[in-house]
GUBARO-657132 format. One line per 5 residues: their letters; for each residue x, y, z of N, C-alpha, C. Coordinates in steps of 0.05 Angstrom, whole numbers, plus 5000, padded with zeros to 4 digits. Example, Ala and Ser with C-alpha at 12.3 -4.5 7.8 and 13.67 -1.06 7.14 Angstrom:
<rs>
as) 5264/4886/5156/5246/4910/5156/5264/4934/5156  5257/4955/5142/5273/4979/5143/5258/5001/5157 .
</rs>
This chain:
<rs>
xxxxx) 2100/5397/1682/2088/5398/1655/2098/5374/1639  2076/5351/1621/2088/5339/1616/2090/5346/1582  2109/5339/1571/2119/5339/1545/2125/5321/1525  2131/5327/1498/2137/5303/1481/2145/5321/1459  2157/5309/1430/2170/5316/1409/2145/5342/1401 .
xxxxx) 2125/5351/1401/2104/5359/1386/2106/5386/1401  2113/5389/1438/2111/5411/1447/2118/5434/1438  2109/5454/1436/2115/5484/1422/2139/5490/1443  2158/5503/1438/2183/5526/1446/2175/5542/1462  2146/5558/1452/2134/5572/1469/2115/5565/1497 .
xxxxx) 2102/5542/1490/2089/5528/1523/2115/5519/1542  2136/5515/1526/2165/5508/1546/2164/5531/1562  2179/5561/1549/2186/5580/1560/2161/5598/1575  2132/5585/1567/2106/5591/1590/2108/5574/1618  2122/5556/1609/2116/5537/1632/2147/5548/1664 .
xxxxx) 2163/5552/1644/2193/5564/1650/2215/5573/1636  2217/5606/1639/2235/5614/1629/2264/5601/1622  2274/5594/1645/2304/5587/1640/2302/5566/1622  2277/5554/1612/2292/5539/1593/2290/5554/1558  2294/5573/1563/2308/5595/1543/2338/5585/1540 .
xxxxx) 2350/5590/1565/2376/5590/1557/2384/5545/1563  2369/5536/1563/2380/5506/1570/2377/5506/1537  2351/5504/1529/2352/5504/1494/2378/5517/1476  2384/5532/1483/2396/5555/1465/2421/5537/1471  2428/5526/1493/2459/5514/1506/2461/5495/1484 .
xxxxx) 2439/5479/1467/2441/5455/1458/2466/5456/1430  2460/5482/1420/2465/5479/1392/2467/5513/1382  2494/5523/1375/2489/5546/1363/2470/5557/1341  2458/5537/1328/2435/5540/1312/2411/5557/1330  2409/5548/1357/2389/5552/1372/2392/5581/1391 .
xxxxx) 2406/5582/1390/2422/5608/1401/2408/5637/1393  2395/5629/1379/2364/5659/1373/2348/5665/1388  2344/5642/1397/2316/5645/1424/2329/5662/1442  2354/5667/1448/2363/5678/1468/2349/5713/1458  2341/5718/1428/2343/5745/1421/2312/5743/1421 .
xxxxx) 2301/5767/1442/2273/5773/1442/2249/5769/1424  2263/5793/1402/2244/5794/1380/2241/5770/1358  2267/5755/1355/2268/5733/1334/2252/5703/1360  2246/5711/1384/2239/5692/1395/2208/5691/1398  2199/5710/1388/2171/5726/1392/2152/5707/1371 .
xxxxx) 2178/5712/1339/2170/5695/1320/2164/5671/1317  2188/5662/1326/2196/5629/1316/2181/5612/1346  2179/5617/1371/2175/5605/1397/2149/5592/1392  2129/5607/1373/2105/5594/1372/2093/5575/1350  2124/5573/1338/2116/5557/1312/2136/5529/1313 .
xxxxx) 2146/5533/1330/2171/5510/1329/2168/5493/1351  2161/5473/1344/2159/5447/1369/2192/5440/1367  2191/5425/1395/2217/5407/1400/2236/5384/1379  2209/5373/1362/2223/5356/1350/2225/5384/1326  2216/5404/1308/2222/5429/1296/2254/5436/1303 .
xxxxx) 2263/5438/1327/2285/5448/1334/2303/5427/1331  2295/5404/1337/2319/5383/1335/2326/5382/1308  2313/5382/1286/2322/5387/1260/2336/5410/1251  2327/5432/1262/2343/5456/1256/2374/5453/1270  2378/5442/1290/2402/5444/1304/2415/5422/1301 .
xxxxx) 2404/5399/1280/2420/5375/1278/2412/5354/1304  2410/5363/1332/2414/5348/1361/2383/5332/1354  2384/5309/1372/2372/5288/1373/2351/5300/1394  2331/5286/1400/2305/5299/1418/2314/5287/1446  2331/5272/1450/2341/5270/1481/2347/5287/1485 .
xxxxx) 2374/5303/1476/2387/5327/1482/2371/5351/1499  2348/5355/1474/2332/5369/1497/2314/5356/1520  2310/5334/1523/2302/5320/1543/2313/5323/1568  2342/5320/1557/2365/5328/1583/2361/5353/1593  2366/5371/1589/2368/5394/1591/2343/5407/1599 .
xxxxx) 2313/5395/1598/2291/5406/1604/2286/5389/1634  2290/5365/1635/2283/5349/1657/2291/5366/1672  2314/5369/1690/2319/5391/1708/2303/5411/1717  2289/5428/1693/2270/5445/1702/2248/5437/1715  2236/5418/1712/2215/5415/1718/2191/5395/1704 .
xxxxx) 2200/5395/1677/2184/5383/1659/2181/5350/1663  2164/5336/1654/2157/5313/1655/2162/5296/1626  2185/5284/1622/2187/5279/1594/2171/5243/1594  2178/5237/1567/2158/5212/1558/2172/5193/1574  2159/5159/1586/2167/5149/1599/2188/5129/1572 .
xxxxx) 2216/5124/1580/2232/5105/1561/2240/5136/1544  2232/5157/1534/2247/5173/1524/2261/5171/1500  2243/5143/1483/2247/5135/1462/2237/5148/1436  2232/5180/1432/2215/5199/1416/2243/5207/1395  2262/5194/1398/2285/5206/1367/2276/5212/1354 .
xxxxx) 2255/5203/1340/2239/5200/1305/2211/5200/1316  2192/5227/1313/2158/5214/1318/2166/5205/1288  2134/5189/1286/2135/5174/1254/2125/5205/1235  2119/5220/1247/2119/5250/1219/2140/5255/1222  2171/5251/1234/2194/5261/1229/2201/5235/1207 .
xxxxx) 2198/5221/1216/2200/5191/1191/2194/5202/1164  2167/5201/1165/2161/5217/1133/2174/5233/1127  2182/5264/1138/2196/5271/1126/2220/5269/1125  2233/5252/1125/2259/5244/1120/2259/5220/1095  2228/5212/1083/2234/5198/1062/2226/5218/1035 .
xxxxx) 2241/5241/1030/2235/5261/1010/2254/5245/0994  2240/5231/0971/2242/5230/0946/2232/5242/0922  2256/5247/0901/2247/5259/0873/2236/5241/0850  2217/5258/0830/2213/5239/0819/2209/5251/0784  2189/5249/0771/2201/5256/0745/2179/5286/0746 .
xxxxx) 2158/5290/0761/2139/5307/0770/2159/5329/0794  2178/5329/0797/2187/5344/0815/2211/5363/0803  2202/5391/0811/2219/5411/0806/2233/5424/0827  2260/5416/0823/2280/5425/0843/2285/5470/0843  2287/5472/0864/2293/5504/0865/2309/5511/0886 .
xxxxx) 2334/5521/0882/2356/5525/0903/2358/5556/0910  2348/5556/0923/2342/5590/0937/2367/5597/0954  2391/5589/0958/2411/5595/0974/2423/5619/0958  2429/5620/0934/2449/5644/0926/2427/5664/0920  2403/5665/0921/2387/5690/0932/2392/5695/0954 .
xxxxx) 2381/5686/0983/2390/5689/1009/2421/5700/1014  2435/5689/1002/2463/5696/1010/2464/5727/0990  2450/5727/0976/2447/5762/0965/2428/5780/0980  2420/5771/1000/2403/5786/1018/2373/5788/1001  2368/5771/0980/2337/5777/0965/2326/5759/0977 .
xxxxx) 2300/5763/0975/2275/5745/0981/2264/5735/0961  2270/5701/0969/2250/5690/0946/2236/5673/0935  2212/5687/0955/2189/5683/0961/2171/5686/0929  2176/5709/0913/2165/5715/0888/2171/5682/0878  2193/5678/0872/2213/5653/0855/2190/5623/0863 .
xxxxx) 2191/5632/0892/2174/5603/0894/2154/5589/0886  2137/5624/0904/2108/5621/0891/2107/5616/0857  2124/5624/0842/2123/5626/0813/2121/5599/0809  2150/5582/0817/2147/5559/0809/2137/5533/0818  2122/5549/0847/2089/5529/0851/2061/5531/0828 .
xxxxx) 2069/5551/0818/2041/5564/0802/2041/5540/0770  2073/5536/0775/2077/5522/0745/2077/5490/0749  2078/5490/0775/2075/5458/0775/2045/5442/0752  2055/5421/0747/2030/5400/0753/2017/5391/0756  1989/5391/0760/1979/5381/0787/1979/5370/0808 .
xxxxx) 1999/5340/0788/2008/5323/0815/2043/5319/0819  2047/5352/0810/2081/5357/0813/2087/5366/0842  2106/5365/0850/2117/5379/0875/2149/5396/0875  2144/5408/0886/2176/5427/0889/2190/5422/0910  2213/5420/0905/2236/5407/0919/2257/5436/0924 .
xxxxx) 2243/5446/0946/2258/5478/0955/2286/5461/0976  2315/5478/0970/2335/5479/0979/2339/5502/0992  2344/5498/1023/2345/5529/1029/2379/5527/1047  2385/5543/1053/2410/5548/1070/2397/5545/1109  2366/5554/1116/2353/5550/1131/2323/5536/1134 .
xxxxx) 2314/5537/1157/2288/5525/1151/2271/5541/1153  2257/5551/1129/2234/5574/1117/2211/5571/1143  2208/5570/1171/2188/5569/1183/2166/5588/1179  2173/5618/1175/2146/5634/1161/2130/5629/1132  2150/5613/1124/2133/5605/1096/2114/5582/1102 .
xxxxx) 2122/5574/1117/2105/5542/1122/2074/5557/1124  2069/5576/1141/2045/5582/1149/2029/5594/1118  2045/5615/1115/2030/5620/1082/2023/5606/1056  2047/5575/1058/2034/5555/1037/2020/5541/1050  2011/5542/1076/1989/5516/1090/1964/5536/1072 .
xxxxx) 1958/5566/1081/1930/5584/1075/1924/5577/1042  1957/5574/1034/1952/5573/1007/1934/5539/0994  1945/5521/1009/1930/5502/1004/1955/5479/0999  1980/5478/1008/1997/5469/0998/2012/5461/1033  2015/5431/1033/2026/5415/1054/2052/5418/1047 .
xxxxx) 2075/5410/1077/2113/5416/1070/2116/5395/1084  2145/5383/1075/2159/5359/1084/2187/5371/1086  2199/5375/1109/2228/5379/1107/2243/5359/1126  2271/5362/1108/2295/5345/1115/2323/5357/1119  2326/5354/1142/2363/5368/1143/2382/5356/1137 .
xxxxx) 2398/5355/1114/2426/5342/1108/2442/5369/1111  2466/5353/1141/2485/5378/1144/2476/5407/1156  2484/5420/1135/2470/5445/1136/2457/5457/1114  2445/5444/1102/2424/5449/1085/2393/5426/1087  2373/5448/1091/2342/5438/1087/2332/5441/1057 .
xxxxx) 2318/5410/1063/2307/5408/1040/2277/5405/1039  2250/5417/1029/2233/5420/1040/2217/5418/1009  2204/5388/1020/2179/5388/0998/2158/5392/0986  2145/5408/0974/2119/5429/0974/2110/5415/0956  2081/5398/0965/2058/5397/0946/2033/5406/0952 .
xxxxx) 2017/5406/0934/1995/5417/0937/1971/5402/0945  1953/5405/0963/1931/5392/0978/1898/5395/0976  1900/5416/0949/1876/5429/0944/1856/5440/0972  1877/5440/0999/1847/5463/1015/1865/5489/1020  1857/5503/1019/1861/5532/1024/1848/5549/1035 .
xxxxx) 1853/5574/1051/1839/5585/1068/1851/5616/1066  1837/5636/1074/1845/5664/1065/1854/5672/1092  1875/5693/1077/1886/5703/1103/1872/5732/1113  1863/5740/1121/1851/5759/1135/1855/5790/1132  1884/5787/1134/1900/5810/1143/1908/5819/1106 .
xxxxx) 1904/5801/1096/1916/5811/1070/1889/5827/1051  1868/5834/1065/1850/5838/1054/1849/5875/1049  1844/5884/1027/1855/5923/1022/1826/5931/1026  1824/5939/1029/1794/5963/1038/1791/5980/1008  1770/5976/0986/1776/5984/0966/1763/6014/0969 .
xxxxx) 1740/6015/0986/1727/6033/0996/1740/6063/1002  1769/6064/1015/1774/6085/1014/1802/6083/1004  1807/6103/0992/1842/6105/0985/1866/6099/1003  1887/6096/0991/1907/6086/1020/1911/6119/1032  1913/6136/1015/1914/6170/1021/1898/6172/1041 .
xxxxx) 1871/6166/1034/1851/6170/1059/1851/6157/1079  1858/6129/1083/1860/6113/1100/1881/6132/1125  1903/6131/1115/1929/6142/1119/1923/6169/1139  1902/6183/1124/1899/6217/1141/1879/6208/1165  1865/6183/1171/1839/6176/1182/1867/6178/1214 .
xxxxx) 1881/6167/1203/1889/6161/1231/1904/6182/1243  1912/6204/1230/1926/6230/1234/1950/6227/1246  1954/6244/1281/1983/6248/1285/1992/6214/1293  1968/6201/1300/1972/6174/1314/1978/6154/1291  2005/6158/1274/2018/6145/1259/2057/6133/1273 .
xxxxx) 2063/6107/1271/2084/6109/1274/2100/6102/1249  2121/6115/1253/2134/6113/1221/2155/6096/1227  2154/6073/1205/2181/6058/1200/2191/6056/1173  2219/6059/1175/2235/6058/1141/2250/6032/1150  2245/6006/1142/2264/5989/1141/2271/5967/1113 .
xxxxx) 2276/5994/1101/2290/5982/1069/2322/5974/1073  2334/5986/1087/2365/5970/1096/2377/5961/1118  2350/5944/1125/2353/5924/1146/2361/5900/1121  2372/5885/1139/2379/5850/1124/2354/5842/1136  2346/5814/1128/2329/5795/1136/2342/5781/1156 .
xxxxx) 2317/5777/1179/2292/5768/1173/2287/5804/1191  2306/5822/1192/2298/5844/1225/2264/5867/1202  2268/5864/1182/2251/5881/1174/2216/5880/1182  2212/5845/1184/2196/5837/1191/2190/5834/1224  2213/5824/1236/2213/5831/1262/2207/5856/1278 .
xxxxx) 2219/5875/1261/2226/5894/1274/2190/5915/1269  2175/5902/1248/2150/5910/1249/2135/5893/1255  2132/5879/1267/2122/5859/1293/2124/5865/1320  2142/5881/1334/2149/5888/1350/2133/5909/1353  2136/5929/1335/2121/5963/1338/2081/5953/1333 .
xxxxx) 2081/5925/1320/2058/5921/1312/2044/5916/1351  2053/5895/1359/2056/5891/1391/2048/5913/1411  2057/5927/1405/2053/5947/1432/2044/5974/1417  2028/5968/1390/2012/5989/1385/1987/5992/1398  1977/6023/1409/1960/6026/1420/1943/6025/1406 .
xxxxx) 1911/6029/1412/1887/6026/1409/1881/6057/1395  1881/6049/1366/1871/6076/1342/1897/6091/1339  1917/6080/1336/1951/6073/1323/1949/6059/1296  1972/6076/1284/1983/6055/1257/2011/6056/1254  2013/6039/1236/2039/6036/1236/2051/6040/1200 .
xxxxx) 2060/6065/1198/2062/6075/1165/2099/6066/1162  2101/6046/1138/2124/6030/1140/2131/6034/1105  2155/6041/1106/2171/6047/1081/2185/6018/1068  2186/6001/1057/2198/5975/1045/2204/5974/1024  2220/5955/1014/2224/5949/0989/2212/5936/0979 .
xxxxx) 2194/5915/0993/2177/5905/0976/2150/5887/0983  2133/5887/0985/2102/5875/1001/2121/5842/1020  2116/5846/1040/2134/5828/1059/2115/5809/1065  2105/5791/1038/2081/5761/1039/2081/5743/1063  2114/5738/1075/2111/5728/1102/2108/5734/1140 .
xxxxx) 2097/5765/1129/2087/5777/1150/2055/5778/1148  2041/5773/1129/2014/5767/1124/2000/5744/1155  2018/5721/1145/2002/5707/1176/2000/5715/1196  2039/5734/1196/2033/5739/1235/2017/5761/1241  2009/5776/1229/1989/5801/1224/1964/5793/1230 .
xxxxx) 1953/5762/1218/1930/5754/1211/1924/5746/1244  1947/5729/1254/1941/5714/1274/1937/5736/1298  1948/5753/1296/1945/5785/1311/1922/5795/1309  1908/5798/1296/1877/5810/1286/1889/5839/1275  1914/5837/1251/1916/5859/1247/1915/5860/1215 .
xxxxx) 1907/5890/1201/1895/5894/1172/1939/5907/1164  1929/5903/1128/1958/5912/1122/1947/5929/1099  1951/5952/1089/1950/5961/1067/1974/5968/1053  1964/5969/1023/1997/5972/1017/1986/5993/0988  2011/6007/0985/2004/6026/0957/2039/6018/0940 .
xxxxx) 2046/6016/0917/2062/6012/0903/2077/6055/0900  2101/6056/0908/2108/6079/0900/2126/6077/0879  2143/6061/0868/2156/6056/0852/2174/6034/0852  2192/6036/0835/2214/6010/0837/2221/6014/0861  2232/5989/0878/2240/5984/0904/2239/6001/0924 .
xxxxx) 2206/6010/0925/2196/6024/0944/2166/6022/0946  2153/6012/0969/2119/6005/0972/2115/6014/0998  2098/6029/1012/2091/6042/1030/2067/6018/1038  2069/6014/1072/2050/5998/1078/2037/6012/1098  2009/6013/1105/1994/6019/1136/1984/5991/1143 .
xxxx) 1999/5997/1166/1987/5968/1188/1975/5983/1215  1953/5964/1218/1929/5974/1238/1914/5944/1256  1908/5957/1274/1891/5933/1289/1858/5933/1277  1847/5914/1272/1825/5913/1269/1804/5927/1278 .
</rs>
């Protein structure tokens, strides 16, 4: 198989398993893929040169470590920097740019995802946000592309820095669509004993989402999945969407929203 900076994580580990664990050898950053369900997530969204940023290592590194298997890498092996890793590494501020440091949320276990969206809503037109994260937001990327909004990120150290402007195209996500037609009550009894129940309000992040991805996966045919949260989980919208699966949600009170998830 031949390869280059752009390959997905996931056509690697289609093409051959073991290079599960040659990746993961590179960089304890990388060391997730080794875990099923967080690999389920991230494997299909993260190309090679994706990972070399998260783990700091240069795109030889994994060059090394894949050649052996089998793979066919670029001839000269000169891919350090494609020129879209260039760009984003020239993130500059400017007098249109609003900085937002989301780390001492994350390190409080909150999501904040609300915070962002807010202070995309308030930009400029031709402002951009300058998000600081402790990681690299890869499920957000998908929900500000639907939203209409292109990302630029940069790793200094151990902190990403990721630049969000807006591109005016946007596209709807599928799955986020409520059935006004019948109640969530009614929805809810349609499917009767063939409900699975999940409560994952004191899970940490990211397992809450994972961990209803997983039951979403190997739901059978006229199954739901009735899920207790703290709060509408906006970056499970894509992987739902890309699934062909519907989400309903009803508000029960402060820090509690009941969701039904179903296959189309």
């Amino acid at each position: 198989m031949k390869i280059s900076a752009k390959t997905k994580i996931s056509e690697l580990i289609r093409f051959n398993a073991d290079s599960i664990n040659a990746i993961s050898s590179i960089h304890k950053n990388l060391e997730k893929l080794r875990n099923p369900l967080l690999r389920k997530v991230l494997a299909s969204r993260v190309t090679i040169s994706d990972a070399a940023r998260i783990s700091g290592a240069d795109i030889q590194s994994f060059y090394k470590v894949l050649q052996p298997l089998g793979f066919d890498i670029p001839e000269g092996s000169n891919e350090e920097k494609s020129p879209e890793d260039m760009n984003e590494l020239m993130i500059v501020d400017d007098e249109n740019t609003v900085m937002l440091d989301v780390r001492p949320l994350i390190a409080s276990n909150n999501d904040p995802f609300h915070m962002i969206m807010k202070s995309l809503a308030s930009l400029p037109p031709d402002g951009s946000l300058h998000l600081i994260n402790s990681f690299e937001p890869v499920p957000l990327y998908k929900v500000l592309e639907c939203k209409g909004y292109t990302c630029q990120t940069q790793k200094t150290g151990d902190v990403f820095h990721v630049m969000i402007r807006k591109n005016g195209i946007s596209k709807p996500l599928e799955a986020e669509t409520i059935q006004e037609e019948e109640s969530y009550e009614d929805l809810k009894a349609r499917f009767g004993d063939n409900l699975i129940s999940l409560d994952v309000r004191m899970m940490e992040m990211p397992m809450p989402m994972i961990t209803i991805l997983k039951a979403f996966d190997e739901l059978k045919s006229g199954h739901a999945i009735h899920v207790v949260h703290r709060k509408f989980p906006h970056l499970l919208v894509p992987e739902l969407d890309e699934r062909k699966g519907m989400i309903v949600s009803q508000e029960r009170g402060p820090g509690e929203i009941h969701l039904l998830i179903f296959r189309k």
